[in-house]
ROVOMAR-51110 format. One record per residue: x, y, z of N, C-alpha, C, O, CB in turn. Coordinates in steps of 0.001 Angstrom, whole numbers, plus 500000, padded with zeros to 6 digits. Glycine has a CB too. Layout:
BEGIN
XYZXYZXYZXYZXYZ/...
This chain:
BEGIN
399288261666338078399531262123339424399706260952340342400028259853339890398410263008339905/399509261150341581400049260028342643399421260585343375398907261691343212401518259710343086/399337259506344822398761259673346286399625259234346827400279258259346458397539259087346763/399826260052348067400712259863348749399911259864350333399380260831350878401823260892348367/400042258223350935398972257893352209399405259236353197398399259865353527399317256043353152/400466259710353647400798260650354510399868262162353879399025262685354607402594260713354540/400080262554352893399873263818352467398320263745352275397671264785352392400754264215351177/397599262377351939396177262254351734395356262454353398394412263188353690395908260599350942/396061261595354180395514261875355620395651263496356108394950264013356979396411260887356713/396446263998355536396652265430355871395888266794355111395600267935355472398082265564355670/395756266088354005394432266739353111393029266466353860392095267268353830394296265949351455/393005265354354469391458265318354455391138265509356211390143265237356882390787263608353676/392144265956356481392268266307357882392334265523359554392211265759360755391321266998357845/392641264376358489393038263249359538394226262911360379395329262617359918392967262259358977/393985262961361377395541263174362466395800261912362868395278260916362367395433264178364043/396741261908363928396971260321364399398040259532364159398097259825362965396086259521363914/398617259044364250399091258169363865399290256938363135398899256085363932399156258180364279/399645256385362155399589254992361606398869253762362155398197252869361640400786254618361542/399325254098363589398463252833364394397388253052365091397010252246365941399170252150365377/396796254094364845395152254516365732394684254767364693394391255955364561394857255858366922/394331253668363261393453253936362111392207253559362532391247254214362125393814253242360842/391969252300363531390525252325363803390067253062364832390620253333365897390055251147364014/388634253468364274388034254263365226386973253651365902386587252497365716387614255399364695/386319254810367029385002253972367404383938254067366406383692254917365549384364254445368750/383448253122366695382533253050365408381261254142365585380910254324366751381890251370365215/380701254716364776379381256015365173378215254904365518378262253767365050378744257359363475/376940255457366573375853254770366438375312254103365483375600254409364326375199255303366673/374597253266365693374004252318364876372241252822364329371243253050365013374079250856365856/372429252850362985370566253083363001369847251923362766370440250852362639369918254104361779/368346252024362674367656250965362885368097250276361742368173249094362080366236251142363073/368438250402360524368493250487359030370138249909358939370462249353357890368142252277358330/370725249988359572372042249369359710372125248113361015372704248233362095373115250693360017/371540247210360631371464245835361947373293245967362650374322246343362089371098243548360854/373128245634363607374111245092364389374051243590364181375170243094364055373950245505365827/373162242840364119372788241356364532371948240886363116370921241423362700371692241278366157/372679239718362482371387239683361285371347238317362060372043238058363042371643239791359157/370333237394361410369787236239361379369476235480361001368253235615360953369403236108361534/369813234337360504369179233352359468368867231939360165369729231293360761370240233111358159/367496231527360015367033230203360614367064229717362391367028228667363033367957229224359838/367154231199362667367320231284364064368609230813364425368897230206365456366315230572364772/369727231298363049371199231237363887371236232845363990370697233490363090372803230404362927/371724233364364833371921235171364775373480235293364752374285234542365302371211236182366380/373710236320364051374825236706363895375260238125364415374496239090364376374978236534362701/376481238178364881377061239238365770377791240059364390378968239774364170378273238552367194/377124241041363492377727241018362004378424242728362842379615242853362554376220240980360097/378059243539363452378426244730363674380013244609364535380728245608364615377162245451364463/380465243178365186381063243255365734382708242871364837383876242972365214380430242668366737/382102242423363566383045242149362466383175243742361685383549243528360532382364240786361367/383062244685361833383141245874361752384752246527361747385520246173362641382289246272362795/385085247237360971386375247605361272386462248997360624386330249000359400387443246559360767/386671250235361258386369251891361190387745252258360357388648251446360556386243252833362994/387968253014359729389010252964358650388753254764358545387579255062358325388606251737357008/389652255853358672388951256964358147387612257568358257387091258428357546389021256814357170/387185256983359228385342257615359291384713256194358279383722256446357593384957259853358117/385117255193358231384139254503357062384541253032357629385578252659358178384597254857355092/383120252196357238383185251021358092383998249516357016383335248801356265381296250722358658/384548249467357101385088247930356363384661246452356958384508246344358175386794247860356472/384532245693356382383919243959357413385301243176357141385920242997356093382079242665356469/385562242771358482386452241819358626386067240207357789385884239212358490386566241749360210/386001240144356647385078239018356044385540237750356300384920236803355817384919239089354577/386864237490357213387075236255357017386520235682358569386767234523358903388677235991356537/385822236531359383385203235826359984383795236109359980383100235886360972385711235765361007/383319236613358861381903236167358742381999235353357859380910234779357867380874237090358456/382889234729356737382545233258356459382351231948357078381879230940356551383197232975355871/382739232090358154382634230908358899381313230612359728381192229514360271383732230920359766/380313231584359833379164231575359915378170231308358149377275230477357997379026232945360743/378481231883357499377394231630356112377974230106355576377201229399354930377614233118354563/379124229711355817379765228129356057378819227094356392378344226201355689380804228046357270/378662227355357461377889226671358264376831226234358337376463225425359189377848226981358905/375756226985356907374651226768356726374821225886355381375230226350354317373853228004356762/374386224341355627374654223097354570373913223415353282374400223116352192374077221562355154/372602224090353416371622224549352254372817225955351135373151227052351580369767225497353321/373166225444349815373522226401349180372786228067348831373444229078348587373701225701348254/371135227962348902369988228937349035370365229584350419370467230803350558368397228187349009/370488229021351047370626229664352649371824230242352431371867231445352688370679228582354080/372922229677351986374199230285352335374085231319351473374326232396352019375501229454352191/373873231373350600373211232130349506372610233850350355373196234932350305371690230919348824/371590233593350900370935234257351857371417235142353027371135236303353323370344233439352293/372166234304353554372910234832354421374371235416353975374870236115354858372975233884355352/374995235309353044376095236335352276375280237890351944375461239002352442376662235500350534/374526237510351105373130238550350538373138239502352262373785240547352317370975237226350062/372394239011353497371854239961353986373408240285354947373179240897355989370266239580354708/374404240057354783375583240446355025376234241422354477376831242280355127376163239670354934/376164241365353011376610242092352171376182243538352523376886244460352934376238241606350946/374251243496352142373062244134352635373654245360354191373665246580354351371839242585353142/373959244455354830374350245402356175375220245870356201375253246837356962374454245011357298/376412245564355476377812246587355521377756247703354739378613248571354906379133245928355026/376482247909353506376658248961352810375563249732353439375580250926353140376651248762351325/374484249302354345373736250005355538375165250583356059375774251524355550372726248871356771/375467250006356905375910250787357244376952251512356818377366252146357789375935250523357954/377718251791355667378507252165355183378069253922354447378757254914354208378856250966354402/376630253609354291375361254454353700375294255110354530375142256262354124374041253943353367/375336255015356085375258255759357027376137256713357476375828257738358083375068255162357744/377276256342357154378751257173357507378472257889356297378689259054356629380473256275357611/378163257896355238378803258660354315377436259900354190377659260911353524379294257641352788/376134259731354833375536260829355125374219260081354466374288258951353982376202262311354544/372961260898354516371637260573354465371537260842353134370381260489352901370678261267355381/372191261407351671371733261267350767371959260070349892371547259969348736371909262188350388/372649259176350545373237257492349955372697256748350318372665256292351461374476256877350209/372018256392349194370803254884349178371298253919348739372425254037348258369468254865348288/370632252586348740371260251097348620369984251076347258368755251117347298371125249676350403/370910251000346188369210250054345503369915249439344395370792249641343554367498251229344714/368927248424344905369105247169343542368123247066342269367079247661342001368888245601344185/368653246360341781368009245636340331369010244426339499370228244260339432367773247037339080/368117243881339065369243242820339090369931242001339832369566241489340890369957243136338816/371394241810339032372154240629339934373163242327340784374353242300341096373518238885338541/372404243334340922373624244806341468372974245288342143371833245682341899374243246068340515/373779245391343512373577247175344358374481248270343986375571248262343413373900247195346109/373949248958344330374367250509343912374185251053344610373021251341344889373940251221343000/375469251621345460374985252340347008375989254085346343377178254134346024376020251087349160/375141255066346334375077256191345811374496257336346242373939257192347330374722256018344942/374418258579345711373279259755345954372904259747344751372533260875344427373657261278346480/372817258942343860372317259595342554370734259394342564370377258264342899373038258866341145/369841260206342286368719260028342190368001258651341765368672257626341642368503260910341540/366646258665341551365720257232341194366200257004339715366270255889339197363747257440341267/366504258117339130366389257556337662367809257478336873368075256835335858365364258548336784/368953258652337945370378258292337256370766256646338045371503255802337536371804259789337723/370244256547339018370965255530339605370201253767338803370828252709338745370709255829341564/368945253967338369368476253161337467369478252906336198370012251823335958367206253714337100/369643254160335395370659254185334574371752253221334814371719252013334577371103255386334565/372803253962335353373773253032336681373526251421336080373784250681335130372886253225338805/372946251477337171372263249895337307372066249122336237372531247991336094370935249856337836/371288249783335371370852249211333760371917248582333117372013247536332474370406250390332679/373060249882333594374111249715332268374945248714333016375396247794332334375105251264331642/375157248726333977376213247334334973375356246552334508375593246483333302376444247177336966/374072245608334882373740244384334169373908243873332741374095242743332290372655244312334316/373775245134332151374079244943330612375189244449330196375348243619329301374048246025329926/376344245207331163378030245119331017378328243454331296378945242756330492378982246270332404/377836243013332439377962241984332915377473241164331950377998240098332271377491241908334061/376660240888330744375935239899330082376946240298328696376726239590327714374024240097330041/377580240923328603378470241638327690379905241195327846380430240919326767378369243128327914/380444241099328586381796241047329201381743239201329400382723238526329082381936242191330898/380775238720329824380268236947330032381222236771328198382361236371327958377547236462330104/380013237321327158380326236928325553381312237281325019381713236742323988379519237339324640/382220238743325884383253238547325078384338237736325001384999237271324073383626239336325025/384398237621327079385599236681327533385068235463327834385364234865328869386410237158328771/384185234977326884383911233543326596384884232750326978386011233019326562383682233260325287/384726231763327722385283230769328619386658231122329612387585230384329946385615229616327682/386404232463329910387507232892331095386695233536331857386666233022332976388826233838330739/385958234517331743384723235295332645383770234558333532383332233528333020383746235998331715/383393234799334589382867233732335373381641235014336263382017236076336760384370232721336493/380406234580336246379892235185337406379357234181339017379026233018339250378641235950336704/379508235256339692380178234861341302378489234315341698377647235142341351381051236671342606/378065233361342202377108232214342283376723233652343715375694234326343743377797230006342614/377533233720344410377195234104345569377263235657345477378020236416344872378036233455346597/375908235903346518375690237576346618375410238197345223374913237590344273377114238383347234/375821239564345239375634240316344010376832241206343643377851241332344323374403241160344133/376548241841342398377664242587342182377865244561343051377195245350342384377565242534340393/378108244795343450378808245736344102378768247003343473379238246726342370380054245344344273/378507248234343456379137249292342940378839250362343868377762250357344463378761249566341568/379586251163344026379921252319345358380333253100344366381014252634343452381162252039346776/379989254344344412379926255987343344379822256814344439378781257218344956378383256369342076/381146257084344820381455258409345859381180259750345433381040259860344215382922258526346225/381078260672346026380588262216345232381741262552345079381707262906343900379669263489345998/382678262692345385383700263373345364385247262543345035385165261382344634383584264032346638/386709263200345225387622262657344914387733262122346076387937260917346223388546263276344360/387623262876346951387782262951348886387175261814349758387848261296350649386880264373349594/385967261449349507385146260741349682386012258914349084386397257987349797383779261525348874/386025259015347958386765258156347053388420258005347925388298257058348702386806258999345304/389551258480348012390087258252348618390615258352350051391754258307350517390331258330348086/389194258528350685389194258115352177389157256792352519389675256191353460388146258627352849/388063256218351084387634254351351455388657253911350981389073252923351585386226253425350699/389541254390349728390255253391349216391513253471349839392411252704349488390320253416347823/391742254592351022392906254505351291393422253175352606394522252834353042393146255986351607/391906252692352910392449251321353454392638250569352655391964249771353305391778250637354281/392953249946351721393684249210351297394908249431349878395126248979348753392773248371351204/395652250789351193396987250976350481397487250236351553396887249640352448397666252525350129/399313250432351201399582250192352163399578251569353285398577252283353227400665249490351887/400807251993354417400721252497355095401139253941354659400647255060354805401145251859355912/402428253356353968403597254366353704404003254214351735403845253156351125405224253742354960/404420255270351202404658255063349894404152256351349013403667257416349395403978253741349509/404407255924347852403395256787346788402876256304345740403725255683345101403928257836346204/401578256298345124400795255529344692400189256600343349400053257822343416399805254974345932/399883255671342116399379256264341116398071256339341733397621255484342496399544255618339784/397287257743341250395787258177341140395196257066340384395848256235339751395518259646340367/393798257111340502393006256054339902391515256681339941391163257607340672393167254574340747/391021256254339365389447256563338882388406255438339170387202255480339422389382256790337233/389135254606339066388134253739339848388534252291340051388914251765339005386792253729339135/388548251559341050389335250235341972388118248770342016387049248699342623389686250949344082/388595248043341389387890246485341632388705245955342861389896245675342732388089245266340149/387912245794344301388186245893345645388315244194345696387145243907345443386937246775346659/388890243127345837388960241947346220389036241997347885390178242227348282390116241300345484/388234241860348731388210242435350025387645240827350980386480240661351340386970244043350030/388522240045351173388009238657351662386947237801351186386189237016351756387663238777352801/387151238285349594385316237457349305384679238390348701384004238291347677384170237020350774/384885239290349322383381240299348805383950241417347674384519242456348010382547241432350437/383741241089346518384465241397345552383306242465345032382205242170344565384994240122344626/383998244116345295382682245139344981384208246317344069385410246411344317381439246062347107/383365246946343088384504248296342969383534249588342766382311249630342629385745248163341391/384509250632342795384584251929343350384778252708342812385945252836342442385180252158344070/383736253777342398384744254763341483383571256160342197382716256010343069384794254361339083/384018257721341295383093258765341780382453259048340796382796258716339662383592259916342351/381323259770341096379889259806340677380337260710339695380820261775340081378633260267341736/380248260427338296380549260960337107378993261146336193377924260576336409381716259924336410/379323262098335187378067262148333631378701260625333423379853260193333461378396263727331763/377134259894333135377244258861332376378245258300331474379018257448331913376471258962331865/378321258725330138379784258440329206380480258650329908381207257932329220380241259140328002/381434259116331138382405259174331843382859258168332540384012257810332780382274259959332452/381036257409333082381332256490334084381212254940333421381582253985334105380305256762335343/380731254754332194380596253765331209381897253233331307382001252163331907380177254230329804/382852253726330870384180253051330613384680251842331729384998250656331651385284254259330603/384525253116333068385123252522334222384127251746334927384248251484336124385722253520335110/382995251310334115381819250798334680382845249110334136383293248142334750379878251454333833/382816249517332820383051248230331677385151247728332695386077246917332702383147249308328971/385051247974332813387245247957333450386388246950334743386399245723334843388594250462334408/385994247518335240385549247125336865384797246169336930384826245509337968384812248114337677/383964245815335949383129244795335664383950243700335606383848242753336385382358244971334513/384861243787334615385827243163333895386734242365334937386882241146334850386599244206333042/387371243198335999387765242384337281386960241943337843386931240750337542388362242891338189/385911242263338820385077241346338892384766240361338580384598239529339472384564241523338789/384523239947337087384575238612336649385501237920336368385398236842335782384061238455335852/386836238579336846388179237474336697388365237436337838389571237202337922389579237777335905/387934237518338905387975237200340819388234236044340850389214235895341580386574237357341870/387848235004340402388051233577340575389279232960339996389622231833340355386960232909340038/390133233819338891391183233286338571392227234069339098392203235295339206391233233077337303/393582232958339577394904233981340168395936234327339244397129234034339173395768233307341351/394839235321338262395588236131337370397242236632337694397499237101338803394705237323337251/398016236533336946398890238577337305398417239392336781397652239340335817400438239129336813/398829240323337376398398241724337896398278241947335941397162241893335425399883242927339206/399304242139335230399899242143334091398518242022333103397893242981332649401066240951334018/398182240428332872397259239860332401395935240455332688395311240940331745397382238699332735/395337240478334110394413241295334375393909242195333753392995242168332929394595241685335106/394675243254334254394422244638333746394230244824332370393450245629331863395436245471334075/395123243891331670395499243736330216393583243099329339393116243758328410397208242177330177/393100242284329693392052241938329909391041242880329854390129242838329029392111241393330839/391166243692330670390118244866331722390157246118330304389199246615329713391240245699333877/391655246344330092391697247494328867391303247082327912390408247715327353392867248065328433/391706246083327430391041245470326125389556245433325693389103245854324628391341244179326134/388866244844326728387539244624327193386776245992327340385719246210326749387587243852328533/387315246787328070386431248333328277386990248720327020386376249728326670386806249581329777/388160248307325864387805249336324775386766249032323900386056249942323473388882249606323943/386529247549323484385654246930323000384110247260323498383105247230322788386079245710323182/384188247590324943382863247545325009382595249789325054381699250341324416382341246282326763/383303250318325666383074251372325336384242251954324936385302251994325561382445251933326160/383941252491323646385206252800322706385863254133322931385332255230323096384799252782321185/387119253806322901387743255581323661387433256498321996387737256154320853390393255626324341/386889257446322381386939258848321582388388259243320452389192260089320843386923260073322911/388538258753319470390168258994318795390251260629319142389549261640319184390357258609316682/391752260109319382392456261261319529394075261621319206394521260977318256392228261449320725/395055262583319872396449262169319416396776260803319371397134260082318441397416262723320212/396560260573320694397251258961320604396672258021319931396913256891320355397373258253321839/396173258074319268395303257008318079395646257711316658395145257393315579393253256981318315/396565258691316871397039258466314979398573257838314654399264257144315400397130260279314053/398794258191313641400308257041313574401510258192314577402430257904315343401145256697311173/401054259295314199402164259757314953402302259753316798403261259683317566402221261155314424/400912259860316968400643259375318344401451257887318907402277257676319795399019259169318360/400686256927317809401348255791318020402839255084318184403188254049318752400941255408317336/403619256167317388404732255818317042405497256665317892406673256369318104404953255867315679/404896257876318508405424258351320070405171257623320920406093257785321720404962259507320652/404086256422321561403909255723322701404871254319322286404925253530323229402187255488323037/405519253939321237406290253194321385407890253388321073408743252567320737405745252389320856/407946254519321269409273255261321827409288255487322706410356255593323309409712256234321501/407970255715323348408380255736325133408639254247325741409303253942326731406918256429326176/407763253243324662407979252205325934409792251403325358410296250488326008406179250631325973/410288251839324434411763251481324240412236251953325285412720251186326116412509251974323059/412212253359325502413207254218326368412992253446327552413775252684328119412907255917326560/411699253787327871411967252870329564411561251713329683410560251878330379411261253392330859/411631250794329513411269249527329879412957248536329492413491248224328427409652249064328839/413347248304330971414789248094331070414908246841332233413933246993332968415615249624331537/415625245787332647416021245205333005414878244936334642414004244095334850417364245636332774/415413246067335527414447246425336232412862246156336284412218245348336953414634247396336122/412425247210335252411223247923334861410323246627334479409167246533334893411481249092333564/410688246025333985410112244921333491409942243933334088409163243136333564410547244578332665/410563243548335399410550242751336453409261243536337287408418242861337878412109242660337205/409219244754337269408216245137338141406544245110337457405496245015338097408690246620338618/406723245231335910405570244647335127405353243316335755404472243333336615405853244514333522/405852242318335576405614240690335770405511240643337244405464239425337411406927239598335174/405450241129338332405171241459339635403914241966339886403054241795340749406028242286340080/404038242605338942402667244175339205402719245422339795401828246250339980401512243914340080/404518245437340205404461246767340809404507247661340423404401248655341141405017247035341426/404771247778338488404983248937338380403535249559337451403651250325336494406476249053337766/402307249078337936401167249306337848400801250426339078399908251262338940400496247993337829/401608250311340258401360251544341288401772252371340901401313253368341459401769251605342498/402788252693339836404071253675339982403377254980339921402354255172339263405322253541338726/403974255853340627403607257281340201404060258076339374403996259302339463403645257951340954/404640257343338354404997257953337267404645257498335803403709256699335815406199258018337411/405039257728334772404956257391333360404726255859333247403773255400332616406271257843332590/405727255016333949405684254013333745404260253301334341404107252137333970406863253644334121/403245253834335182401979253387335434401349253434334311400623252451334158401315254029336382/401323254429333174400700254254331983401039254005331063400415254332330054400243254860331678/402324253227331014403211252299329939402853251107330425402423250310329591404919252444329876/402923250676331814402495249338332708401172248889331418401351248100330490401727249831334833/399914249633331711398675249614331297398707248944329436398296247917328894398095251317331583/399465250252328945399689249912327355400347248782327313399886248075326417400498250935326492/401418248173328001402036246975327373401207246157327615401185245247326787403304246521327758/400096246039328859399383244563329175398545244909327775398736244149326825398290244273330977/397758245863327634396683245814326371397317245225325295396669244345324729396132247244325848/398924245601324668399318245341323649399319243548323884398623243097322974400642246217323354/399712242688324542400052241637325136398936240437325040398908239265324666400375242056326446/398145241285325526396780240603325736396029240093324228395716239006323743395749241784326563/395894242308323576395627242014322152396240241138321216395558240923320214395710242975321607/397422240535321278398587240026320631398096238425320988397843237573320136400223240659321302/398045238284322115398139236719322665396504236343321958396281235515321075398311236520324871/395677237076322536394040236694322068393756236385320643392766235763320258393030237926322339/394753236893319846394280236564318225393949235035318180392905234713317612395627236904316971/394742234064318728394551232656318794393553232479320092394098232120321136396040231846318928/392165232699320104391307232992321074390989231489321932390402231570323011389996233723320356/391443230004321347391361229021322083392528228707323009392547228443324211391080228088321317/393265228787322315394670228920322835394580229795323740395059229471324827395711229292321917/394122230806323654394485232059324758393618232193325849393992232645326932394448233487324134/392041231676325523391369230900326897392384229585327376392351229590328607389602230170326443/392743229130327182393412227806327801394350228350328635394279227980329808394126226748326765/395662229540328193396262230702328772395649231401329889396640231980330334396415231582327837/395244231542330203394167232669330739393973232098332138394246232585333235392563232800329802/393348230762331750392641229904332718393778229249333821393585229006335012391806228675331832/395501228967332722396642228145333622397216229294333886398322228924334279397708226931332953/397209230401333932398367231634333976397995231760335963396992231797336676397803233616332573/399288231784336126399471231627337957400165232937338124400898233321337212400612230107338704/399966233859339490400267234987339445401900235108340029402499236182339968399167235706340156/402535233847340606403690233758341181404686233387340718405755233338341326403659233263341956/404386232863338849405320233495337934405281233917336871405951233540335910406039233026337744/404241235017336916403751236082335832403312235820334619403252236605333673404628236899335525/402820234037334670401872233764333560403095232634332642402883232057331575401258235517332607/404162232602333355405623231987332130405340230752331966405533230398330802407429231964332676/404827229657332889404308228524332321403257228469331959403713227891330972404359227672332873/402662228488331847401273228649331008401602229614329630401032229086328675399964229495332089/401988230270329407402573231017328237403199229890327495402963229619326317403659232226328632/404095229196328355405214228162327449404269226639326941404598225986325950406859227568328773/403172226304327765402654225122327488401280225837326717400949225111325780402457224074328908/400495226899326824399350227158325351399452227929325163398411228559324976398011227102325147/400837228715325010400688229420323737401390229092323007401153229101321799400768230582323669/403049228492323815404355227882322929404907229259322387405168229657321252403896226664321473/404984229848323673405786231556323687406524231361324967406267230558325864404567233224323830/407339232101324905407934232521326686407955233777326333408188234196325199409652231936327457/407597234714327746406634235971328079407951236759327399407726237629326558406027236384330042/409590236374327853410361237294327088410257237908325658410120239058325242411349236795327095/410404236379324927410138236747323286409479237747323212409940238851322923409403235796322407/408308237503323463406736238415323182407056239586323501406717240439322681405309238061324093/407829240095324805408022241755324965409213241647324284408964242100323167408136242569326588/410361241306324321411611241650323317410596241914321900411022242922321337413000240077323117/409818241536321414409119241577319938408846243200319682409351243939318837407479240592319893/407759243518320828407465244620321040408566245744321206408766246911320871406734244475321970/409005244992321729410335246214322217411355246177321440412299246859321840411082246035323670/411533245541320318412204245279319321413641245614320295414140246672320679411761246166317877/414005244233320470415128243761321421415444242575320806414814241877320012414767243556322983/417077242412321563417345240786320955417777240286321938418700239495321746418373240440319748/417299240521323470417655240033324290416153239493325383415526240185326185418722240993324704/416002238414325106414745238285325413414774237546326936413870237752327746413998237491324222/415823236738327200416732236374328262416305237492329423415546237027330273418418236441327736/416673238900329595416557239813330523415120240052330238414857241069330879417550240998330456/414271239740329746413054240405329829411816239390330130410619239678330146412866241177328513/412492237982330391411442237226330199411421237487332607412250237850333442411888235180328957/410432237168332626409711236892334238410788235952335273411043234778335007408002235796334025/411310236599336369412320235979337152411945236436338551412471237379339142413810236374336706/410854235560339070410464236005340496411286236097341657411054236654342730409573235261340913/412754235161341083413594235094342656413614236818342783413521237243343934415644234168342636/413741237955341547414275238778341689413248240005342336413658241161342442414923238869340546/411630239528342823410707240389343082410672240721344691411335240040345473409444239840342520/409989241630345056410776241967346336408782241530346923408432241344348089411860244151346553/408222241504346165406927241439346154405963241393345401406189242321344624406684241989346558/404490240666344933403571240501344138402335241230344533401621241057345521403417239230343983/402232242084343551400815243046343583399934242025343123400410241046342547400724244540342514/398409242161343353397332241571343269395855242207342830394912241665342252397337241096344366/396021243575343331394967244376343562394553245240342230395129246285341925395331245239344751/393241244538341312393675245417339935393260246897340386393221247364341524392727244897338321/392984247449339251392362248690339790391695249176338044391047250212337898393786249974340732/
């Protein structure tokens, strides 16, 4: 399916116009600071606030320039932490009195799920995180600063009210289940409050971006990463598409469409939005790609680490792996024209970034 920003504001009963997205912001409770403080510097954190749909977002690039400022790495440390701390106060607040903040670990978990599903939760994200470190041995990185993030909306509604700030305005957009948010720094993802085995998978995907935040992946590679990784760590259930005949139907689809075009918008990342088929051909070719490149696992950390998102990984492909990105999909695509398929940014109209 797809979202479409016009038809979603109109589902959830939001009027207005394009350009009156922010609102006034609702009162403040005691439990949501306006003002935090560290070392008797105070900070104006409510005024970095930005109302989106009924829901509060932080302008983060000017609260770095305050946690900057503090020379002690512990302090700066501290002051990200009780920053972080106040935007999901107050974020907890908009979304109603049954959404609590609780930690354990290096994770918050801002939710309604009770003391003991939301422990769960929690359990299984730290676990993921010490999991996902060993598999993507020397590409996975955890973030020195703050903690890790997770937001479990009740609903679909709820879920794409927050995420619909950071679509764009206008368009149509593949559905999603759950979004690794790169949001000025504050790198948290998002999904809705599912049975456990449901939410495992997209626990393990989301994790997975998260710990590639620090590298300027493509979109391509990413994701490719993220599938690989959540199958390894929670294994999809076999089904059609896991027998030969399954198999040998998903690579007749990706012959048919993956064309001149189509493939320019892979090495971009745009056609990871698409609202169609090709969003879940996008997905299968990075897994196939990824799985393919990783067999040589030194080589393919060395890959990983030089792959630049502004030309879809092609030098770094050509200097450790001693591939160009064409070959590798002409292979797949059993083509002999590898020329049209290899990565040509003059021809992108734009570079996606945002995994999901």
């Amino acid at each position: 399916g797809c979202l479409r920003r016009g038809r979603l504001r109109a589902a959830l009963g939001i009027g207005g116009s394009a350009n009156d997205r922010s609102q006034a912001a609702p009162p403040l409770a005691p439990h949501a600071p306006d003002t935090i403080e560290v070392q008797g510097a105070a900070f104006a954190f409510a005024a970095h606030l930005r109302w989106s749909e009924g829901l509060p977002h932080v302008d983060w690039s000017g609260v770095w320039p305050w946690v900057d400022a503090f020379g002690d790495r512990a302090v700066r440390n501290e002051a990200w932490a009780l920053c972080e701390r106040a935007w999901l106060a107050h974020l907890a607040q908009a979304l109603g009195p049954a959404f609590l903040v609780r930690s354990e670990g290096d994770t918050l978990l801002l939710s309604s799920l009770d003391a003991r599903a939301a422990h769960v939760v929690l359990e299984y994200v730290n676990r993921t995180r010490s999991r996902v470190l060993r598999v993507l041995e020397g590409i996975a990185a955890d973030d020195e600063m703050g903690k890790d993030i997770v937001i479990l909306f009740d609903d679909d509604e709820g879920y794409y009210r927050y995420v619909s700030h950071h679509y764009p305005e206008a368009g149509a957009f593949a559905l999603s289940g759950g979004m690794c948010i790169h949001d000025g720094g504050c790198v948290h993802f998002v999904s809705v409050k599912h049975e456990q085995h449901a939410l495992e998978p997209v626990i393990a995907h989301e994790t997975t971006h998260a710990m590639l935040a620090h590298l300027p992946l493509p979109l391509w590679l990413n994701e490719g990463l993220a599938v690989n990784t959540e199958r390894r760590l929670s294994p999809p259930v076999a089904g059609p598409r896991h027998t030969d005949v399954g198999v040998h139907q998903m690579h007749r689809r990706h012959v048919e469409f993956w064309g001149c075009d189509e493939i320019q918008e892979f090495w971009s990342g745009a056609s990871f939005g698409r609202p169609d088929q090709g969003n879940e051909l996008s997905y299968d070719l990075a897994r196939i790609l990824v799985e393919q490149f990783a067999a040589d696992w030194p080589r393919f950390v060395q890959f990983v680490n030089a792959a630049q998102r502004d030309d879809g990984g092609e030098a770094a492909a050509r200097s450790c792996l001693g591939l160009a990105l064409g070959d590798a999909v002409a292979a797949v695509l059993e083509r002999e024209s590898p020329a049209d398929l290899a990565p040509h940014p003059d021809l992108w109209t734009s570079v996606r970034t945002e995994p999901a």
